[in-house]
C-alpha atoms as an extended CHARMM CRD file, in Angstrom:
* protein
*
       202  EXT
         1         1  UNK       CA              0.0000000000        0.0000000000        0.0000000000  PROA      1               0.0000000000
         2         2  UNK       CA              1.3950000000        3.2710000000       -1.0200000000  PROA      2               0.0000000000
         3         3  UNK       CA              1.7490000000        6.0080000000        1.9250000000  PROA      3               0.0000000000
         4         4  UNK       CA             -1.0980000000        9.0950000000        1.7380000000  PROA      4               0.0000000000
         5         5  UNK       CA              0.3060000000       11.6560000000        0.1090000000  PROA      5               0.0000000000
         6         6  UNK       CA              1.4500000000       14.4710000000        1.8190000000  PROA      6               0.0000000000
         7         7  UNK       CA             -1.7980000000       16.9690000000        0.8860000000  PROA      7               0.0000000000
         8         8  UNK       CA             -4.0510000000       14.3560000000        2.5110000000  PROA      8               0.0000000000
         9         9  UNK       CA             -2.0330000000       13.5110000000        5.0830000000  PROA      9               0.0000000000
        10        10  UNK       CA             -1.7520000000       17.3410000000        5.8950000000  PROA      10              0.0000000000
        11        11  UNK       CA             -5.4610000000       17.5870000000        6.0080000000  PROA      11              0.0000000000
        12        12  UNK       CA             -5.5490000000       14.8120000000        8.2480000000  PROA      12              0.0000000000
        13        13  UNK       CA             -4.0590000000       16.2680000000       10.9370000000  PROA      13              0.0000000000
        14        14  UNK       CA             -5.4790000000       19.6400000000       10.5210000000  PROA      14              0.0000000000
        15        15  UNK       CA             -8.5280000000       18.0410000000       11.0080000000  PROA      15              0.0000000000
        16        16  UNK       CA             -7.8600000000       16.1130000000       14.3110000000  PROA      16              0.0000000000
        17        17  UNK       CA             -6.2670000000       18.9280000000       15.2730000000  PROA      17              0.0000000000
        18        18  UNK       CA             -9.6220000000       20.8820000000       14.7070000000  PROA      18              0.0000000000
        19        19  UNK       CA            -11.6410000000       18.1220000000       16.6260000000  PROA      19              0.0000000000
        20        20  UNK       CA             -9.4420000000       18.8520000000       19.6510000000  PROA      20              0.0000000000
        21        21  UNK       CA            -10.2040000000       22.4280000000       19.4080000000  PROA      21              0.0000000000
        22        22  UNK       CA            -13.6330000000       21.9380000000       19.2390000000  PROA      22              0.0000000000
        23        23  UNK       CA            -13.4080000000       19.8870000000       22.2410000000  PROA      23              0.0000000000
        24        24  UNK       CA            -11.5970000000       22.4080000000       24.3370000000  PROA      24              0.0000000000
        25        25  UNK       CA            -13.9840000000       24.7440000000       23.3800000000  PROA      25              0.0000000000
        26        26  UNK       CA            -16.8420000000       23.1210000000       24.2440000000  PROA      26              0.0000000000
        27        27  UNK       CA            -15.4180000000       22.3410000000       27.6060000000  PROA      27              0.0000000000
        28        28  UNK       CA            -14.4900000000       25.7450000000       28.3880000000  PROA      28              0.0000000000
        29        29  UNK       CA            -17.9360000000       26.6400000000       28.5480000000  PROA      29              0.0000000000
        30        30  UNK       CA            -17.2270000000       30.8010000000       28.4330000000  PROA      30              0.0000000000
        31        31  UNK       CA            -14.3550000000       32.6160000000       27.2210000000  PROA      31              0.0000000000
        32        32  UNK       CA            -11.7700000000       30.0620000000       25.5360000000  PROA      32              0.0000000000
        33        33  UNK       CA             -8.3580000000       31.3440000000       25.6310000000  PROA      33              0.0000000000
        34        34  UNK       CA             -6.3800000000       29.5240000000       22.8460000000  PROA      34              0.0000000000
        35        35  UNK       CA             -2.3540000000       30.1600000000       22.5360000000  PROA      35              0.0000000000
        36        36  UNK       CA             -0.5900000000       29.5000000000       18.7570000000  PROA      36              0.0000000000
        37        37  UNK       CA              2.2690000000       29.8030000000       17.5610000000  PROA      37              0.0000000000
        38        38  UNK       CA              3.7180000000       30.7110000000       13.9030000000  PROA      38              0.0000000000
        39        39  UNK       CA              5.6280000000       27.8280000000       11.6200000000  PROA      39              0.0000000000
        40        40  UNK       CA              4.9570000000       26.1990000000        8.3580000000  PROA      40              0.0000000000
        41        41  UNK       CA              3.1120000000       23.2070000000       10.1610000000  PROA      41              0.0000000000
        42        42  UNK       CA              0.9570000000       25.3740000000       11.5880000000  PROA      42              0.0000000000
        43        43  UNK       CA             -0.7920000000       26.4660000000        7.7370000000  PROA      43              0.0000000000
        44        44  UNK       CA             -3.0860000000       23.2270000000        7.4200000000  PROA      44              0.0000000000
        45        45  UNK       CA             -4.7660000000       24.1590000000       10.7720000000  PROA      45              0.0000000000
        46        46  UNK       CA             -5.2020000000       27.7120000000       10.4540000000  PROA      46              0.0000000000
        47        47  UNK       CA             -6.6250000000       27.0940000000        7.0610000000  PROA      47              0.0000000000
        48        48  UNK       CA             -8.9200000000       24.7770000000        8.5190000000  PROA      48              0.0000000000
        49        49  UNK       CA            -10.2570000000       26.8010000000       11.0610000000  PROA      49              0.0000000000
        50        50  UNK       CA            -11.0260000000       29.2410000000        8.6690000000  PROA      50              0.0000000000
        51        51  UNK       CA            -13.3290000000       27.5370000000        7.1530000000  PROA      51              0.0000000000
        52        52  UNK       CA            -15.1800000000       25.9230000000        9.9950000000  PROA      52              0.0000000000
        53        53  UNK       CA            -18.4770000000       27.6070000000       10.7890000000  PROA      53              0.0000000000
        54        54  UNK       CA            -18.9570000000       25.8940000000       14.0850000000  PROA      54              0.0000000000
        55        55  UNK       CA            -17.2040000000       28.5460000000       16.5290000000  PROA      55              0.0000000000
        56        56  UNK       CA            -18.1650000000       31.9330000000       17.9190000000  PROA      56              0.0000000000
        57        57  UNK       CA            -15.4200000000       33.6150000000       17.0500000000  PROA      57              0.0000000000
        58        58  UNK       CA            -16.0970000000       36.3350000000       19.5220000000  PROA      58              0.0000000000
        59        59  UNK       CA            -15.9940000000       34.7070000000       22.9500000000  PROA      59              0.0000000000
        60        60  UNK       CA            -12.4370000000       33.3440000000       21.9530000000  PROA      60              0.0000000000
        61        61  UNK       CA             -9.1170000000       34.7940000000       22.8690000000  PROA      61              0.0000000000
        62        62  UNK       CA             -6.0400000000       34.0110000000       20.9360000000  PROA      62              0.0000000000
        63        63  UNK       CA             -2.8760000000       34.6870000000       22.2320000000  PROA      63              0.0000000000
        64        64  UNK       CA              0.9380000000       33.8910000000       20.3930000000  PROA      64              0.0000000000
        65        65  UNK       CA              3.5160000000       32.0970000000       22.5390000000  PROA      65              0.0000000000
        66        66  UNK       CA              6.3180000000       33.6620000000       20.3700000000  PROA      66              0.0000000000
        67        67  UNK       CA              6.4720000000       36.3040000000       17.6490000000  PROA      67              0.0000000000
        68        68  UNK       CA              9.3670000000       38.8950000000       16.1980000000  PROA      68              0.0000000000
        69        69  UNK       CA              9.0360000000       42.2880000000       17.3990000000  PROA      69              0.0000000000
        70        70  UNK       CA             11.6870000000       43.8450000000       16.0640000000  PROA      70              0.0000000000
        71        71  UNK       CA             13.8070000000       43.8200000000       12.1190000000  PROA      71              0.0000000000
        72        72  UNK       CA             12.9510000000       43.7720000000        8.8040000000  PROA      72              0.0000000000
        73        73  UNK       CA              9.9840000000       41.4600000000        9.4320000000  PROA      73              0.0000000000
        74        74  UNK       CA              7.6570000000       42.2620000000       12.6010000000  PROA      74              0.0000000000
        75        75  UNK       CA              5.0530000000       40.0800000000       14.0090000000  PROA      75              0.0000000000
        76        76  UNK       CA              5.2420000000       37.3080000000       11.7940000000  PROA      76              0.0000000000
        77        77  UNK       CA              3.3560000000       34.6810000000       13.8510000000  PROA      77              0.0000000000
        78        78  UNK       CA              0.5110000000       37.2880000000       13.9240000000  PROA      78              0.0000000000
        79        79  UNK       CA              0.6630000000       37.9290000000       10.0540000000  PROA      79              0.0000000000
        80        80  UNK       CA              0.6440000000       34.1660000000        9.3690000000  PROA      80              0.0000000000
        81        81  UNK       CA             -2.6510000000       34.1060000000       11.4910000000  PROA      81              0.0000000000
        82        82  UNK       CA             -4.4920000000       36.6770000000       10.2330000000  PROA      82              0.0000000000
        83        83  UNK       CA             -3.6850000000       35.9920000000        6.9000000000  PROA      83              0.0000000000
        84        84  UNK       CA             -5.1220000000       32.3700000000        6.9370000000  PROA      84              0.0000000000
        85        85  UNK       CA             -7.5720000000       32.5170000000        9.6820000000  PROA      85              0.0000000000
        86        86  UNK       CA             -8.4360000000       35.9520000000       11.5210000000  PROA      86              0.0000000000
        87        87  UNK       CA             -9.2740000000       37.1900000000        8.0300000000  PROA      87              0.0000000000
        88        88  UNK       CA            -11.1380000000       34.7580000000        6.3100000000  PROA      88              0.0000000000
        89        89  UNK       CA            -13.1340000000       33.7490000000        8.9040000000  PROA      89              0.0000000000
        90        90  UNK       CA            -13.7930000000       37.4070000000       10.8580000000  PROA      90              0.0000000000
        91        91  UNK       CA            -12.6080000000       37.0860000000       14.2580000000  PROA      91              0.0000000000
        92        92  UNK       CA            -12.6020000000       40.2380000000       15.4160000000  PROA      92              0.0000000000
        93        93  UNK       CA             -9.8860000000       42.2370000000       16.9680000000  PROA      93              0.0000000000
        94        94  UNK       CA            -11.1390000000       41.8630000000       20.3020000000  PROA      94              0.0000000000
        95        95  UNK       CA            -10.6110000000       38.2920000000       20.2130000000  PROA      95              0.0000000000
        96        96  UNK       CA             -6.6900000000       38.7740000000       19.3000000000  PROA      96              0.0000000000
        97        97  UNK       CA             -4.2050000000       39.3770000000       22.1600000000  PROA      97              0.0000000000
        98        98  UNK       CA             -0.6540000000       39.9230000000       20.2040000000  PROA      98              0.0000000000
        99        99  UNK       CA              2.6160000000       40.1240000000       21.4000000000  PROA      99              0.0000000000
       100       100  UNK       CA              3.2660000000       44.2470000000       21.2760000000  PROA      100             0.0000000000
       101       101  UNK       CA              5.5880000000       45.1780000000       18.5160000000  PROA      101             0.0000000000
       102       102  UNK       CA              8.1070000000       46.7230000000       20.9990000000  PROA      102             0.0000000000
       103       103  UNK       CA             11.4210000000       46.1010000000       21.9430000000  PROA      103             0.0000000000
       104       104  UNK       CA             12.1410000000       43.1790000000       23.1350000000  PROA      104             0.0000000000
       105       105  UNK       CA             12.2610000000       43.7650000000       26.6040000000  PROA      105             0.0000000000
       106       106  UNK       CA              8.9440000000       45.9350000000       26.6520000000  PROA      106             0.0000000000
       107       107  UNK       CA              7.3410000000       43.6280000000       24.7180000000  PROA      107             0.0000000000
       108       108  UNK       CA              7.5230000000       41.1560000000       27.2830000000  PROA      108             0.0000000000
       109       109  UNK       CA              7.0560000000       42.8820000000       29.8970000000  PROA      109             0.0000000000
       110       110  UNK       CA              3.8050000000       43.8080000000       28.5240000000  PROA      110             0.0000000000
       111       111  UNK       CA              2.9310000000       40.3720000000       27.4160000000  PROA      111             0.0000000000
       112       112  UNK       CA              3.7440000000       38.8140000000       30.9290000000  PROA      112             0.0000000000
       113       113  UNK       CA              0.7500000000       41.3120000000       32.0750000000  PROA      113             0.0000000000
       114       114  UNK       CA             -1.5940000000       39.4390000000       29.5650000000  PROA      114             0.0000000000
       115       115  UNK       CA             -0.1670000000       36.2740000000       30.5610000000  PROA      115             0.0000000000
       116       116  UNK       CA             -1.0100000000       36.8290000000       34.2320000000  PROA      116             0.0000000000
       117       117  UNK       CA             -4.7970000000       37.8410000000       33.8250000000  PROA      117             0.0000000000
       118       118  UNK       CA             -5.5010000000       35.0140000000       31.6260000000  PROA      118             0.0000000000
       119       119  UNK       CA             -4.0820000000       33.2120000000       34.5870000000  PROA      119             0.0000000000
       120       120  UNK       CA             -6.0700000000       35.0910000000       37.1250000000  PROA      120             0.0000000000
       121       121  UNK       CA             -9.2030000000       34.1240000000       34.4240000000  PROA      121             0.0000000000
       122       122  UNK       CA             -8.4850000000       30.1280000000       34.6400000000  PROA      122             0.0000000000
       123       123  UNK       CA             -5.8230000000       29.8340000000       32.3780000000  PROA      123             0.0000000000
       124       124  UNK       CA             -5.5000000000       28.6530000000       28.2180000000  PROA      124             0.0000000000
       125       125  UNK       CA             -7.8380000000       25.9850000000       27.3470000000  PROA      125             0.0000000000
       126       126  UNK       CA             -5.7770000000       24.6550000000       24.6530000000  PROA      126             0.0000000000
       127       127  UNK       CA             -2.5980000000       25.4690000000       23.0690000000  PROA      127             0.0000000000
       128       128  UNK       CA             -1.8450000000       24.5760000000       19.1600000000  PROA      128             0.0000000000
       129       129  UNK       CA              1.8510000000       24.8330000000       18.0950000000  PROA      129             0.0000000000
       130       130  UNK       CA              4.3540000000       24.0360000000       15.9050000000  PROA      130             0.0000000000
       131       131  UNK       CA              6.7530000000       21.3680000000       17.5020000000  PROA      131             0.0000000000
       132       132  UNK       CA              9.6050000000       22.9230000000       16.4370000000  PROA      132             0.0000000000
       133       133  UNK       CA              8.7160000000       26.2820000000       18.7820000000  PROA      133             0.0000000000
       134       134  UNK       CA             11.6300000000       26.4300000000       21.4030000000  PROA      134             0.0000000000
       135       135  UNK       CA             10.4370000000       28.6070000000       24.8780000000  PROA      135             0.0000000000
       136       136  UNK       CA             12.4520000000       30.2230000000       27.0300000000  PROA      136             0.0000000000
       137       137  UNK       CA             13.1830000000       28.7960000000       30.7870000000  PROA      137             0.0000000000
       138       138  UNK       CA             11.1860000000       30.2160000000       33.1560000000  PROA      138             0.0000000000
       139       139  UNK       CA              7.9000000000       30.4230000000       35.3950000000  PROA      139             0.0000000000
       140       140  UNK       CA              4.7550000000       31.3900000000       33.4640000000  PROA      140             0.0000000000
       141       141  UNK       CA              5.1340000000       35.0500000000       31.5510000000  PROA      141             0.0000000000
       142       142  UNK       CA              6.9080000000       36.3650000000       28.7000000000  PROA      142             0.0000000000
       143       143  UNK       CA             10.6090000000       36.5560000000       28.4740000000  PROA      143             0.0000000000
       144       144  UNK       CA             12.6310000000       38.1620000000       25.7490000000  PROA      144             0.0000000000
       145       145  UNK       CA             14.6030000000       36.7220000000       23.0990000000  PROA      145             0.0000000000
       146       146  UNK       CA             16.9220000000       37.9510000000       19.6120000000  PROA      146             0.0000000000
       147       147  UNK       CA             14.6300000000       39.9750000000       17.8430000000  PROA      147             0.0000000000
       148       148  UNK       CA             11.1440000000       39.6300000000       19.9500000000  PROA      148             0.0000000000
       149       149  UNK       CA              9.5610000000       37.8890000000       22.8630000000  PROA      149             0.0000000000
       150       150  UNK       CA              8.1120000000       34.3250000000       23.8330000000  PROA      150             0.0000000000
       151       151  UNK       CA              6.2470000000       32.7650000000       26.6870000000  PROA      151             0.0000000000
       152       152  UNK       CA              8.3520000000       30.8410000000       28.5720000000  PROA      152             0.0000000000
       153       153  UNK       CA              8.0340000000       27.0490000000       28.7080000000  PROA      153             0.0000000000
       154       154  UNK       CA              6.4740000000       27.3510000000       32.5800000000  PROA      154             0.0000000000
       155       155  UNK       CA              3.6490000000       29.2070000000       30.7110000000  PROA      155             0.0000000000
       156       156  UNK       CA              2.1630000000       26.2690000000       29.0670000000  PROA      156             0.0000000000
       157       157  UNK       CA              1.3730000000       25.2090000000       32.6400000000  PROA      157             0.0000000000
       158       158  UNK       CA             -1.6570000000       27.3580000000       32.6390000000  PROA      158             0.0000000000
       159       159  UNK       CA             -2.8810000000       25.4060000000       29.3950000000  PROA      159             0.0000000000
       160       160  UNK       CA             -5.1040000000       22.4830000000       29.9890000000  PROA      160             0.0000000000
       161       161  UNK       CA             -4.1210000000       20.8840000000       26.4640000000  PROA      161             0.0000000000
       162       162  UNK       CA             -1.1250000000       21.4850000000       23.6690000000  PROA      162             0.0000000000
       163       163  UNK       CA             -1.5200000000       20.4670000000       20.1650000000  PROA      163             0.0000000000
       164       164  UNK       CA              1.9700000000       19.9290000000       18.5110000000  PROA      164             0.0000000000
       165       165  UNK       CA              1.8690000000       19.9760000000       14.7840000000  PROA      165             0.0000000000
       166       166  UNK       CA              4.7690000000       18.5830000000       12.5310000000  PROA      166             0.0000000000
       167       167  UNK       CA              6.0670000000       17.8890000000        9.2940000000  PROA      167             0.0000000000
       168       168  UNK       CA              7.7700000000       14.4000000000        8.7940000000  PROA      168             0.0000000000
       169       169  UNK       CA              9.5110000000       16.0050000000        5.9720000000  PROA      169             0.0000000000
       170       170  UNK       CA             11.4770000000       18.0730000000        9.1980000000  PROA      170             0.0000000000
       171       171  UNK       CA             13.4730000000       15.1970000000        9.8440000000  PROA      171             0.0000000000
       172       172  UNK       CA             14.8160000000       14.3340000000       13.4540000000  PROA      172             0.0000000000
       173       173  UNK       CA             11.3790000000       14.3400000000       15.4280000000  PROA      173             0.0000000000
       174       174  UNK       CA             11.1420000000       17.4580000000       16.9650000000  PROA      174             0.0000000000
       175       175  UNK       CA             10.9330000000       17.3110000000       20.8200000000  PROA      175             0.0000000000
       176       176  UNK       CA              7.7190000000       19.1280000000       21.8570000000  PROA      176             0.0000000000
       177       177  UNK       CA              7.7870000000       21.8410000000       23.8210000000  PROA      177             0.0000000000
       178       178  UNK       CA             11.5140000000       21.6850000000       24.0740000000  PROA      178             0.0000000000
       179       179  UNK       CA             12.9860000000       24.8830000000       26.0730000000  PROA      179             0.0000000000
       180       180  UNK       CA             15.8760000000       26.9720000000       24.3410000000  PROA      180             0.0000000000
       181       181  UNK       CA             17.9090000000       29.9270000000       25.4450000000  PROA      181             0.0000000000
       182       182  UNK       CA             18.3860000000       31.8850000000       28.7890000000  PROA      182             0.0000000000
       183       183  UNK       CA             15.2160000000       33.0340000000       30.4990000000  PROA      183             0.0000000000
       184       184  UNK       CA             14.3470000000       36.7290000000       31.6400000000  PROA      184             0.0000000000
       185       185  UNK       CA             12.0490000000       37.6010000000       34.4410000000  PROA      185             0.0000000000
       186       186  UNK       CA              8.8790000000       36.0140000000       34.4630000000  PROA      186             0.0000000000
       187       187  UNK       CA              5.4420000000       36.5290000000       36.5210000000  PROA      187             0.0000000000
       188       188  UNK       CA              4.5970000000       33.8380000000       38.6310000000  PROA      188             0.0000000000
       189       189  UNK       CA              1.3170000000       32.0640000000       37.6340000000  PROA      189             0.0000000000
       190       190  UNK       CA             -0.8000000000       29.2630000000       39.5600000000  PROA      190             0.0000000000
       191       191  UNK       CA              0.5040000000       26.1190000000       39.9890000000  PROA      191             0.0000000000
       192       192  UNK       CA              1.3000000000       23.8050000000       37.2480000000  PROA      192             0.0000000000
       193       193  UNK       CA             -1.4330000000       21.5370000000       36.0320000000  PROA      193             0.0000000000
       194       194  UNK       CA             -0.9070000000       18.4050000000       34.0460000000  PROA      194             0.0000000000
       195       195  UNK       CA             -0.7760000000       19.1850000000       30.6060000000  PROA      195             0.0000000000
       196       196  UNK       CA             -2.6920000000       16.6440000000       28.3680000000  PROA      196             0.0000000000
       197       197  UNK       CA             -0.1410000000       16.1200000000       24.9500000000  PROA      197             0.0000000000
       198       198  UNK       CA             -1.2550000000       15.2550000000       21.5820000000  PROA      198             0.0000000000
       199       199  UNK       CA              1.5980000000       15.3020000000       18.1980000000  PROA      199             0.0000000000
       200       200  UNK       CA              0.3970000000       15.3350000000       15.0820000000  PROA      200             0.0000000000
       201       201  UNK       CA              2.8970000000       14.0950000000       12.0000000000  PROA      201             0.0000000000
       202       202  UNK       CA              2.0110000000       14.7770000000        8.4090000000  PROA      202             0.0000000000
């Protein structure tokens, strides 16, 4: 039997991906505070989002764990997002909590703010990255790093549920969740849950 090709099996994952997420949502009962992150993997599921119909798109809250801030090429992660999913499907700016396009430094600082009321609110129902996203050390909040800012890898303790997306085509599997680099100061945040992990090759 020949393997799917890599279109369908693409489209697979997107769309177990987007069963998870309608899970979490459903469970979160009112606002559901989703995190993402940018990367090529992450296209088939913000693509498929888009065009589901099944969400009020207005009682979400999506927030980036990482995203450039500074250079040639600002906010990237956000771009990516709107581009393939804010856009097409209309989620309103009040449902999108960016990472500031700042300095590095202020950025974070000002995203560790954002990180600690969604803590104070209950926390990220669900988390949907790209498993080759590398966070910082560090308790929950935002922390710095070449170029922009990140949540730190404590900050996916507030999540009840990550999502890691992949491409097999990336070679070495891709250790999810992985922490990279030196971490700044972070906000402390409630005490770390167990985080239900699901990664999805294509």
């Amino acid at each position: 039997m020949k393997p799917a090709n890599p279109r369908y099996r693409a489209a697979a994952a997107a769309g177990e991906a987007l069963r998870i997420f309608k899970t979490a949502e459903r469970r979160a009962g009112g606002t559901f505070r989703v995190l993402l992150s940018g990367g090529r993997a992450m296209e088939p599921f913000l693509r498929a989002l888009a065009r589901s119909r099944s969400f009020d798109w207005g009682r979400s809250r999506f927030y980036f764990v990482s995203d450039a801030t500074a250079g040639p090429s600002p906010l990237p992660a956000y771009r990516l997002a709107k581009e393939l999913f804010f856009s097409p499907a209309g989620v309103p700016d009040s449902s999108v909590v960016n990472i500031p396009p700042l300095r590095p430094r202020a950025a974070a600082r000002l995203y560790s703010g954002q990180v600690a009321e969604a803590a104070r609110a209950g926390g990220f129902g669900l988390a949907v990255l790209d498993a080759s996203e590398r966070l910082p050390c560090g308790l929950p909040g935002a922390a710095a790093v070449p170029g922009g800012a990140a949540l730190t890898l404590g900050s996916l303790s507030l999540c009840r549920e990550a999502v890691f997306l992949q491409e097999a085509s990336a070679g070495k599997k891709n250790k999810a969740g992985r922490a990279a680099g030196p971490p700044e100061k972070a906000l402390p945040g409630k005490a770390p849950r167990r985080l239900k992990k699901t990664i999805l090759t294509f």
